[in-house]
MISE-160946 format. One record per residue (C-alpha): residue in three letters; x negated, y, z. Coordinates in steps of 0.25 Angstrom, whole numbers, padded with zeros to 4 digits, always signed. Each point is the difference from the previous one (the first is absolute). Example, Ala and Ser with C-alpha at 12.3 -4.5 7.8 and 13.67 -1.06 7.14 Angstrom:
<nodes>
ala-0049-0018+0031/ser-0006+0014-0002/
</nodes>
This chain:
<nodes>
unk+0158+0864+0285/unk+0007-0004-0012/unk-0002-0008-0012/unk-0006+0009-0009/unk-0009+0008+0011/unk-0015+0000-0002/unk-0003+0006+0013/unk-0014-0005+0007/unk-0004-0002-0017/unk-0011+0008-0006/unk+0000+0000-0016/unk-0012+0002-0010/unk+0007+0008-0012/unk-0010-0002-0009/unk+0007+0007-0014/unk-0004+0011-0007/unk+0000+0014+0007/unk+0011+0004-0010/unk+0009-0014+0002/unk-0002-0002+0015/unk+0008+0010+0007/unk+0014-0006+0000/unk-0006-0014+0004/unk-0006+0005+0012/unk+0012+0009+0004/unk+0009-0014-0002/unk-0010-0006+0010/unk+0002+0012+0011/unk+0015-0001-0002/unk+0000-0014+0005/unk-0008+0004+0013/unk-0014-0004-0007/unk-0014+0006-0001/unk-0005+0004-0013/unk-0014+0003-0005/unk-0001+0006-0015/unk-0014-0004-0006/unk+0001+0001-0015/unk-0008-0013-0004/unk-0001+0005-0014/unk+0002+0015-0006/unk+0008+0005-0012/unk-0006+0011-0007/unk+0004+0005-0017/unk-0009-0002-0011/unk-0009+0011-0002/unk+0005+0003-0013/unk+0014-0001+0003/unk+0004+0012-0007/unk-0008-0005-0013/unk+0007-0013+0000/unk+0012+0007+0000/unk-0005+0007-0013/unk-0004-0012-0007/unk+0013-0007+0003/unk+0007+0013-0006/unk-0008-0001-0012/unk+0000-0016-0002/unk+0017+0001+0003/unk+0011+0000-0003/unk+0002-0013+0009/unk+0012-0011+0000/unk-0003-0006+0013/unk-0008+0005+0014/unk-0004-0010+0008/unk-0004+0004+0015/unk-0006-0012+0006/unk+0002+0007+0016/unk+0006+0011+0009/unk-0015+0006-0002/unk+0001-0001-0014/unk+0012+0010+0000/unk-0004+0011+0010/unk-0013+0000-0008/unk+0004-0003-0014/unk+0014+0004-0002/unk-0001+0016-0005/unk-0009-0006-0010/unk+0008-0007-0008/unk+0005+0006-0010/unk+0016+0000+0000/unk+0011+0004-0012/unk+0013+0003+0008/unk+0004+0003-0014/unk+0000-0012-0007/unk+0008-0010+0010/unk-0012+0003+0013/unk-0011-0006-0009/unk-0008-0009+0004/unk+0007-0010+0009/unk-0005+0000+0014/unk-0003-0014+0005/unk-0005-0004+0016/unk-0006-0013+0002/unk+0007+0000+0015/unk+0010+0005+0008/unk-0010+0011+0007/unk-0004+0004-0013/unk+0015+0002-0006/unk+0005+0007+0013/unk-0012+0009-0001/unk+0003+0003-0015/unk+0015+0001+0003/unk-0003+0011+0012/unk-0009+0007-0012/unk+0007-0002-0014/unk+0007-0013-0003/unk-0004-0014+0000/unk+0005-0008-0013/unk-0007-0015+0000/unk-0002-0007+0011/unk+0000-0015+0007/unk+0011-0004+0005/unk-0008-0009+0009/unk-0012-0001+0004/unk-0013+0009-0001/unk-0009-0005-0009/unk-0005+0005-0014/unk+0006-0015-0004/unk+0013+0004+0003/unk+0000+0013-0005/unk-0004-0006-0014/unk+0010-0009+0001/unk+0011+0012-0001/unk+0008+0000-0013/unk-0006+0014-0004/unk-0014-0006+0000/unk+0002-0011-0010/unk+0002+0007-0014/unk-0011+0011+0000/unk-0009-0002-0011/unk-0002+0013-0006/unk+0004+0008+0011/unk-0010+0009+0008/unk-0002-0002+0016/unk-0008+0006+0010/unk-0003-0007+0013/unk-0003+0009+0011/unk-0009-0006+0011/unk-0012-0001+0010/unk-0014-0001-0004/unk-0004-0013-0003/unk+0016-0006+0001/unk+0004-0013-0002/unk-0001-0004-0017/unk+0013-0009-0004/unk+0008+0012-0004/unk-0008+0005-0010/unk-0006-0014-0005/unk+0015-0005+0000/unk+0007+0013-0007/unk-0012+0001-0010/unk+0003-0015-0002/unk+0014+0004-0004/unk-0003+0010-0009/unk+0000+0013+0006/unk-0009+0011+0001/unk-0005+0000+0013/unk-0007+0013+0008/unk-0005+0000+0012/unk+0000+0013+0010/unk-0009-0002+0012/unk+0005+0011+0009/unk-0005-0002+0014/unk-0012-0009+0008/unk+0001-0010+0012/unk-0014+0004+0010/unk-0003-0009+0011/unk-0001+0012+0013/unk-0015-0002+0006/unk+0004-0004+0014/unk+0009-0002+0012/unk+0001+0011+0011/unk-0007-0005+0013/unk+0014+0002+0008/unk+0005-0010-0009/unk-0012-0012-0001/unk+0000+0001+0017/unk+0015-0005-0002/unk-0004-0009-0009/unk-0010-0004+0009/unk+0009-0001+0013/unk+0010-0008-0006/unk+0010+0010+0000/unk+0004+0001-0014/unk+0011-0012-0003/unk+0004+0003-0015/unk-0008+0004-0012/unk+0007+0002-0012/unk-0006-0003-0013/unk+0011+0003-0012/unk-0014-0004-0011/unk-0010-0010-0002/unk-0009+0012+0000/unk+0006+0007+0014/unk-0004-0011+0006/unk-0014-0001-0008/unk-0002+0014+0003/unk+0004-0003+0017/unk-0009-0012+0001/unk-0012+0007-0005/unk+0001+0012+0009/unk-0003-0008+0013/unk-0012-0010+0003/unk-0002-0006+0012/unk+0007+0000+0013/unk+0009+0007-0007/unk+0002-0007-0012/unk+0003-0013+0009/unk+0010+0007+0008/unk+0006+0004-0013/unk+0001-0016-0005/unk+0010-0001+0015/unk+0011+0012-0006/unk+0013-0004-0008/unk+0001+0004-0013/unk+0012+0005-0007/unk+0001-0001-0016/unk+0009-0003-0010/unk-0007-0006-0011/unk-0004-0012+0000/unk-0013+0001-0004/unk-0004+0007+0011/unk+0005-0011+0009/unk-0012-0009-0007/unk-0011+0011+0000/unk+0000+0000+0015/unk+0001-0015+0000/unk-0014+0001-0008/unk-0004+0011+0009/unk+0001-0007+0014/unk+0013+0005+0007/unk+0004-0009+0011/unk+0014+0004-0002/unk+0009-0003-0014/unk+0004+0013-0004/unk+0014+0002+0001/unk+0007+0002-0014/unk+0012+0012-0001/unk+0010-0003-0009/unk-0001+0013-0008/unk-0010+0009-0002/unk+0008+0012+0006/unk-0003+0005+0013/unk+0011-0003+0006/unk-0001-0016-0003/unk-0015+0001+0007/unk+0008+0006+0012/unk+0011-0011+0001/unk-0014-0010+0000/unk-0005+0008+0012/unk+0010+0000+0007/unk+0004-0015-0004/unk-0014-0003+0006/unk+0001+0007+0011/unk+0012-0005+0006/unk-0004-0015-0003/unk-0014+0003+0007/unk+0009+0006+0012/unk+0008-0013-0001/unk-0013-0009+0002/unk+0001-0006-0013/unk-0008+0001-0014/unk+0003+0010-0007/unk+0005-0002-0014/unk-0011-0001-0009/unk-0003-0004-0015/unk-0013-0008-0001/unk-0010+0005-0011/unk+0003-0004-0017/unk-0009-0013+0003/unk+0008-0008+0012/unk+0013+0007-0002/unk+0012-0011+0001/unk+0007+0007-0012/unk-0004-0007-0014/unk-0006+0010-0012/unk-0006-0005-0012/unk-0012-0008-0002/unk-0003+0003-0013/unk-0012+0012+0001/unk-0014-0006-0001/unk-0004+0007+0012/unk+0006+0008+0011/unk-0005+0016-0003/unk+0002+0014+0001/unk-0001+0011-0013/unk-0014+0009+0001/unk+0012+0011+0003/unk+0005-0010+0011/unk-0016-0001+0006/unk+0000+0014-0002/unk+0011+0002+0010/unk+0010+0007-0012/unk+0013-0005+0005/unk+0008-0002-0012/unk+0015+0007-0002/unk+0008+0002+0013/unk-0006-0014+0006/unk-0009-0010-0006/unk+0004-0012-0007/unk-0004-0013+0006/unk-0010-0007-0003/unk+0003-0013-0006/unk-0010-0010+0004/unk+0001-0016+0004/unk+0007-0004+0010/unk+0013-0008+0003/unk+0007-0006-0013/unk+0014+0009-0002/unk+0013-0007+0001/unk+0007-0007-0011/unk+0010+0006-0009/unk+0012-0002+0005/unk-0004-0005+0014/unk+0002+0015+0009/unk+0016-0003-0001/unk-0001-0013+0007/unk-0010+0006+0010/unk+0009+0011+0002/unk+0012-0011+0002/unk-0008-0009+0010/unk-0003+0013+0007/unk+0015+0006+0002/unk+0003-0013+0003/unk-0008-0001+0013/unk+0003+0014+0004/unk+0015-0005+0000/unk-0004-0013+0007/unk-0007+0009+0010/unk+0011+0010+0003/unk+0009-0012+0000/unk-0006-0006+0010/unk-0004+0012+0008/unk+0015+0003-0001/unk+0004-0014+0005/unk-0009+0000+0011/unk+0005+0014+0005/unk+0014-0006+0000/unk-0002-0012+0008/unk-0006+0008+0010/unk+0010+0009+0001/unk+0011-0010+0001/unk-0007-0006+0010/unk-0003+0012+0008/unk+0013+0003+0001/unk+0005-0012+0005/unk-0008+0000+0009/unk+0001+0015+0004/unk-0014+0004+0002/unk-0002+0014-0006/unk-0014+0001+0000/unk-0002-0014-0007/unk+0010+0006-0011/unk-0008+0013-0001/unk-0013-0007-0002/unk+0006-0010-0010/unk+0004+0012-0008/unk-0013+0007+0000/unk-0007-0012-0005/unk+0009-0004-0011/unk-0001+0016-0005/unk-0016-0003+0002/unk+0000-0011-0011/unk+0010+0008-0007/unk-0008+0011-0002/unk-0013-0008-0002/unk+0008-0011-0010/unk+0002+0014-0008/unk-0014+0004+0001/unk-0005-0011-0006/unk+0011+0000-0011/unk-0006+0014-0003/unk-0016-0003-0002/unk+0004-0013-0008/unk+0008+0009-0010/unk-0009+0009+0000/unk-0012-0008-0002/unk+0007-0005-0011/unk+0003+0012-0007/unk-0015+0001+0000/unk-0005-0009-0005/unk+0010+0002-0010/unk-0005+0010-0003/unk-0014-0002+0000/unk+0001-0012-0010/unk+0006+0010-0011/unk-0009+0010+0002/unk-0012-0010-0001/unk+0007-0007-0013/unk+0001+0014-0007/unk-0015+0003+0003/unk-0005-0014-0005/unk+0009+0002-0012/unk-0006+0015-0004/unk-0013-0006+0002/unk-0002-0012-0009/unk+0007+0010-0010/unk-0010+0011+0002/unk-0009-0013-0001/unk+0003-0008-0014/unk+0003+0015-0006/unk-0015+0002+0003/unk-0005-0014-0004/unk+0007+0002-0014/unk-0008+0015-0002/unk-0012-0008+0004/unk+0004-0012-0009/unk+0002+0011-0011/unk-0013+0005+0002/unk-0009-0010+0002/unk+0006-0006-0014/unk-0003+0013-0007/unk-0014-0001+0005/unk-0001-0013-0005/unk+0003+0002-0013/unk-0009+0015+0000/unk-0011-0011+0003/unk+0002-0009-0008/unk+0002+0008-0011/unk-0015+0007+0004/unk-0006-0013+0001/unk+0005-0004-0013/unk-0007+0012-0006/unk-0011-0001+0006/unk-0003-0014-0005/unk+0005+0005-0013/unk-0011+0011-0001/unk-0011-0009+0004/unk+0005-0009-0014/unk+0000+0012-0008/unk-0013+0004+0006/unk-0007-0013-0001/unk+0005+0001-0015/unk-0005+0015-0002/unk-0013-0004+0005/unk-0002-0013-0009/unk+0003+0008-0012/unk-0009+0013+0006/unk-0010-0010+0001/unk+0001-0009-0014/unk+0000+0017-0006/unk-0012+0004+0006/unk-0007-0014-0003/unk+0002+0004-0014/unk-0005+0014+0002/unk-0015+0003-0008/unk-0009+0005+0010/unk+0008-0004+0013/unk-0011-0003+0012/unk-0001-0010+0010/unk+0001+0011+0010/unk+0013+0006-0003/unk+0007-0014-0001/unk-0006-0003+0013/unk+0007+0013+0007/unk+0013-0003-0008/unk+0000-0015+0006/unk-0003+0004+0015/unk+0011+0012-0002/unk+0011-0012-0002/unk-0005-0006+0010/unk+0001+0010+0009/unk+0014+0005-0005/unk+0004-0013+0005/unk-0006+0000+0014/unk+0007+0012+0002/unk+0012-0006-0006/unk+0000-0013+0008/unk-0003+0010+0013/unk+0015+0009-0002/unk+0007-0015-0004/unk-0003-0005+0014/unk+0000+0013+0008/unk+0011+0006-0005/unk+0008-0010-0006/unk-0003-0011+0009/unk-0002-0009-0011/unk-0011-0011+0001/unk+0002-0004-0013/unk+0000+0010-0010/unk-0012+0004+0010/unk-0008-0014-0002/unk+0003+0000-0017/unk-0007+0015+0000/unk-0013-0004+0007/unk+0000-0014-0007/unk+0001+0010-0013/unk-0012+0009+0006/unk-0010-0013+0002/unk+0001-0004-0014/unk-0002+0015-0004/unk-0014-0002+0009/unk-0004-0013-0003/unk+0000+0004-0017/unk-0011+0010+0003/unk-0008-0011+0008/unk-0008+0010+0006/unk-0008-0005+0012/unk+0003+0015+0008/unk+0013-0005+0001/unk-0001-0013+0007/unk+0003+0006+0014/unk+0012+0007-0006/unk+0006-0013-0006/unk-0004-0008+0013/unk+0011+0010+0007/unk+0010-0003-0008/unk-0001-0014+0002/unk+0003+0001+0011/unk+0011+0009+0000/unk+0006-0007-0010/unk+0001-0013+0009/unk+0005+0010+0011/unk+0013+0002-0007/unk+0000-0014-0005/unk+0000-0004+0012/unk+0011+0011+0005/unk+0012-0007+0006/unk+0013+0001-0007/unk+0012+0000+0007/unk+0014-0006-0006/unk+0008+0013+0003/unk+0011-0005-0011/unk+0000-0013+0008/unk+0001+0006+0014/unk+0011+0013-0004/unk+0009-0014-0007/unk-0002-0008+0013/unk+0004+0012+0010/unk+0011+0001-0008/unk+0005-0014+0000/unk+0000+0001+0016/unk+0008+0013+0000/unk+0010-0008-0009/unk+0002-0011+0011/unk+0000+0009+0012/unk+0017-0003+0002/unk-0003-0017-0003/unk-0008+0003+0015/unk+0006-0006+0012/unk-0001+0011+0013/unk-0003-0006+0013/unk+0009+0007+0010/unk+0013+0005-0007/unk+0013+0004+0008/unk+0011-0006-0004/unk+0011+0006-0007/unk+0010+0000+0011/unk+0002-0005+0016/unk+0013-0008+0003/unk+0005-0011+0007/unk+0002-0014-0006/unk+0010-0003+0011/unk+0009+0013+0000/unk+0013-0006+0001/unk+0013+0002+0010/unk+0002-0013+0007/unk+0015-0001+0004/unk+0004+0001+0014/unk-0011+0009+0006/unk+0006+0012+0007/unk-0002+0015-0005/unk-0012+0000+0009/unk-0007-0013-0003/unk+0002+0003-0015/unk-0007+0015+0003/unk-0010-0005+0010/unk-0005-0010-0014/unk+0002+0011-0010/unk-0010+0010+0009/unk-0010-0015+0003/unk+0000-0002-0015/unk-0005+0016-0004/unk-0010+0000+0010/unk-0005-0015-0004/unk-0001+0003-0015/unk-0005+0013+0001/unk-0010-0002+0010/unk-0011-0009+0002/unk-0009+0002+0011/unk-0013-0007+0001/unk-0017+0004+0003/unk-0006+0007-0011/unk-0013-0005-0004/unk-0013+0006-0008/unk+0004-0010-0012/unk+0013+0007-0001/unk+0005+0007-0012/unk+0011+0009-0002/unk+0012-0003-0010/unk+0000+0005-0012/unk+0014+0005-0005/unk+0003-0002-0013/unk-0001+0014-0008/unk-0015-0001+0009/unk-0004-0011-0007/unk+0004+0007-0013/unk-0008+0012+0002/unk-0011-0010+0005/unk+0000-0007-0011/unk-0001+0014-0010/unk-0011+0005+0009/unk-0008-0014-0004/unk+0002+0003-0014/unk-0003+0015+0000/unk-0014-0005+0007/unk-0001-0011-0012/unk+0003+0011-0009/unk-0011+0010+0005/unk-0011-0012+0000/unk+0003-0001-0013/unk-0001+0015-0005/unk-0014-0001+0009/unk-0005-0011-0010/unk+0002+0008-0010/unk-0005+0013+0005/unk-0012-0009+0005/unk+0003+0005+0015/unk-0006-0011+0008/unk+0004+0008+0013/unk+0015+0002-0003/unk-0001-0014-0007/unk-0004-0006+0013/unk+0008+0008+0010/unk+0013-0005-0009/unk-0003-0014+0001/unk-0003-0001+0015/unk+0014+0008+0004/unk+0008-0009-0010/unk-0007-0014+0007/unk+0000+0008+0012/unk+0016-0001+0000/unk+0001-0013-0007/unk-0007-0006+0012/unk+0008+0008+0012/unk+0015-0002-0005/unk+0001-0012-0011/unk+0001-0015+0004/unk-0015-0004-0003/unk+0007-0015-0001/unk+0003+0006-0013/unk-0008-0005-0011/unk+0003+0011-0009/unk-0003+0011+0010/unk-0013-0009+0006/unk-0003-0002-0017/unk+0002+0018-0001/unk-0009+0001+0013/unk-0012-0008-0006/unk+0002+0008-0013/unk+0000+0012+0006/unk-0014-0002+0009/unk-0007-0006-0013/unk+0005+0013-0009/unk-0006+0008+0012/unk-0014-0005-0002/unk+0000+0004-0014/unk-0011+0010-0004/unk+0007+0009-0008/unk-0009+0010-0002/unk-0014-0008-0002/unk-0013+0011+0003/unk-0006+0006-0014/unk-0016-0004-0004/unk-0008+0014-0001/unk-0005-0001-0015/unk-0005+0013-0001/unk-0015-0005+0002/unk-0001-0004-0013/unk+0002+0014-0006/unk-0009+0004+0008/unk-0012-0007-0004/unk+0005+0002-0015/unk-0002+0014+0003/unk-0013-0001+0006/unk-0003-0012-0009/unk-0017+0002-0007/unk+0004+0000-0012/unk-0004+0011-0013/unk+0014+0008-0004/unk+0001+0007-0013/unk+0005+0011-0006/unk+0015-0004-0005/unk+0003+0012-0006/
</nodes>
């Protein structure tokens, strides 16, 4: 049996109906058994032939973006394309699937030249510049949202052409769930978060146990931590592209290494993985796309969530440098023993000792060279990894404090709309009051004027201020213009003196002491106050923070030592400054690398900033929230020895008792019993 032979293997090939063919004939070429069972179906748009219409009429377009090899075979004849003008618009793939699938049917102009993710495809030159250009993104229903939030954000007209829909299939064929059942399946693959949503949910009991005992196969790394949430026993083993022929070369590398009796090589789920991503996302989650099961481009993005700190700038070259130089050591000394042995051997002349000493000197060869192999490529990684991370952090707090100025921009328009209101409002109830002292003073001086008609005029202004003092406080929110109207409408009352209106006045006492005693909130005190804490986020000492470099005090060449002695304490050094093994405990925390503890320290501030828009908005909710996720990170990853940070945290619990948005008294009784006051109305008029 070879290396590369799957035979005695049955595979789960778990791909669209359209996609899953050349997978499973890969899997029979190399001796294994394949079962194709569509865990999701790709079907077009009902009205593909009117999208096609539309984006005729709304063209011509500058860019077509296809977000997946779906996207072209179902979208592609309906965009709209001038061979006339230079092969207008420009054709862009946000993965390698995608252009090779655009090559095979047109042409493929913008593409990443890593990587598989709407990130990197933003990131392309021909992206950057576009305002005032029209694009078209051609997608799923229901697909993933960056491209069109980040292009509209640069200024481009943005159309989007839904052409085909992604349908769970309603079950599993019995054939299939006995295998299941029997244990016979021993790979699945899952190539979306919604594949493997869609595989878990058409089993339940026995069966849905035995599935949690199978191997999955993946390459994205968000489906590695879905089925560590969802209870597989097994860490899924993670393919190094999204091709099919990368999900083979994992098969078969399992395969041999369970033949070999040994673990096969595995990557743990997001949350335990080894390999450093950022820390900065508040919480570890998926887009609704995501929990939809839309996998995003030709293979998700991961997810950033916090975990282990990333390295240091700067510190992968020494890594790298420690890590050559104990491969060398090891070949070294593999090579040195194998030498020894065969000098002595053939002093000696035993033939078969020779031979043996040569086949274990090739063993740690080869195993010397292994190692050397994952190192590097673990590195590489996490290289990897780390930048992808950073750029995400990066377009998010922009996406972030763009929004947080709209809102800022806003809110301070809306201010002054209400302040401005309030001011004319308090303004019409002077003029008012004036109108009616004059009307009054003219119709004193009136012949003939009657008791009865001065009577209704009165209760009329009073009246007109109830319902005055009612809009003020419902509408406006103002206690006080609302506590000046009723105070204006009980001295109305109390001129007529008439006994019918004692129960009328008696209500509005007592609303009157309600806003009186209304609580009123220092909202200028507490925006000035978050924003002095936002000021000194930097002047905060963190608790835990990697240092800016790993090196030796003692690195030095003592004279004398022989070639060996000076490698032998070249390789001890490496490994002692980069590694420091000890047990971990509940109370440990993970470094934080310095552009960490940058983005950290902006996310803090962004929170600050949001409380304070909350204040002003009089959103106790979001208000609350802020201030518990800024104390929140104060507390888990600054020094609380600190006297500024201990001074922000006390801040920050007393700001988050604040009642920003006191209830409002009901003074609408007292209009009430105005109007169904006893008392004798006369004819105005």
């Amino acid at each position: 049996m070879t290396d590369s032979s799957l035979e005695g293997v049955c595979v789960l090939v778990t791909r669209p109906e359209a996609l899953g063919g050349p997978l499973a004939q890969l899997v029979a070429d190399a001796g294994g058994e394949a079962i194709r069972q569509p865990a999701v179906e790709i079907i077009p748009a009902d009205d593909i032939d009117a999208i096609g219409e539309r984006l005729a009429d709304d063209g011509p377009f500058d860019i077509a973006v296809f977000v997946s090899v779906n996207a072209v075979t179902f979208g592609l004849d309906a965009v709209p394309d001038d061979e006339e003008e230079d092969g207008m618009p420009l054709l862009a793939a946000i993965g390698p699937a995608t252009r090779r699938a655009l090559e095979n049917a047109r042409r493929c102009d913008i593409s990443p030249a890593t990587g598989y993710t709407s990130e990197a495809l933003l990131a392309e030159p021909e992206l950057q510049d576009v305002e005032g250009m029209r694009i078209v993104i051609v997608r799923g229903t229901g697909g993933r949202e960056l491209l069109f939030e980040e292009l509209d954000q640069r200024g481009a007209l943005v159309h989007i052409a839904e052409v085909y829909e992604r349908r769970a299939p309603e079950s599993m064929p019995d054939d299939v769930l006995q295998k299941l059942a029997d244990g016979k399946i021993d790979l699945i693959t899952a190539t979306s978060v919604e594949i493997l949503n869609n595989i878990v949910a058409s089993v339940d009991g026995e069966v849905a146990e035995a599935l949690l005992d199978c191997q999955l196969v993946t390459a994205s790394s968000r489906v590695v931590q879905r089925a560590g949430e969802l209870g597989f026993r097994h860490p899924a083993l993670l393919a190094g592209a999204p091709d099919d022929g990368a999900l083979l070369a994992s098969m078969q590398a399992w395969q041999q290494q369970r033949l070999q009796n040994a673990p096969a090589s595995v990557v743990e789920p997001e949350s335990t993985q080894a390999q450093p991503e950022s820390t900065m996302q508040q919480e570890p989650s998926m887009t609704k796309q995501e929990a939809a099961g839309e996998p995003q481009g030709d293979s998700p993005a991961p997810v950033p969530a916090p975990a282990e700190p990333a390295p240091a700038e700067g510190s992968g070259g020494g890594k790298a440098l420690a890590l050559l130089a104990l491969v060398v050591a090891l070949l070294a000394g593999a090579g040195t023993a194998y030498t020894w042995s065969q000098q002595k051997n053939l002093a000696s002349g035993l033939d078969a000792a020779n031979a043996a000493a040569l086949a274990d000197a090739q063993a740690a060869v080869n195993e010397a060279q292994s190692v050397a192999d994952k190192l590097m490529a673990d590195l590489a990684a996490a290289d990897r990894q780390t930048e992808d991370a950073t750029a995400d952090i990066e377009a998010k707090v922009a996406t972030d404090i763009a929004g947080i100025e709209a809102s800022s921009a806003q809110l301070r328009a809306a201010q002054q709309r209400l302040t401005s209101g309030i001011e004319d409002n308090s303004n019409a109830i002077d003029r008012m009051s004036g109108r009616i002292q004059s009307t009054e003073a003219a119709i004193d001086t009136l012949r003939g004027v009657s008791a009865t008609v001065r009577q209704s005029w009165i209760l009329a202004q009073a009246e007109y201020f109830m319902v005055t003092a009612n809009d003020a406080l419902q509408l406006s929110g103002n206690p006080d213009v609302a506590l000046a109207a009723l105070q204006n409408a009980d001295a109305r009352l109390q001129e007529l003196g008439d006994p019918g209106l004692s129960q009328t006045r008696a209500v509005l006492a007592q609303e009157i002491s309600a806003l009186r005693a209304m609580p009123k909130p220092d909202i200028e005190g507490i925006v000035h106050e978050l924003g002095g804490l936002a000021a000194r986020v930097d002047q905060f000492e963190v608790a835990n923070e990697l240092p800016s470099r790993y090196g030796s005090d003692t690195e030095r060449e003592a004279e004398g030592e022989s070639a060996w002695e000076r490698a032998k304490s070249v390789v001890s050094a490496a490994v002692r400054d980069t590694v420091n093994v000890r047990k971990a405990t509940a109370e440990d925390k993970p470094l934080l690398a310095p552009e960490e503890v940058f983005f950290l320290r902006r996310n803090i501030e962004l929170q600050l900033e949001v409380a304070r828009l909350s204040a002003l908005r009089a959103e106790p909710a979001v208000y609350a929230e802020s201030l518990r996720s800024a104390r929140r990170w104060l507390t888990n990853w600054f020094d609380p020895e600190d006297s500024a940070v201990g001074s922000a945290v006390e801040a920050l619990t007393r700001l988050e008792s604040q009642d920003i948005k006191p209830a409002l008294p009901d003074i609408s009784a007292s209009l009430r019993a105005l109007r169904s006051a006893p008392v004798q109305r006369g004819d105005s008029g």
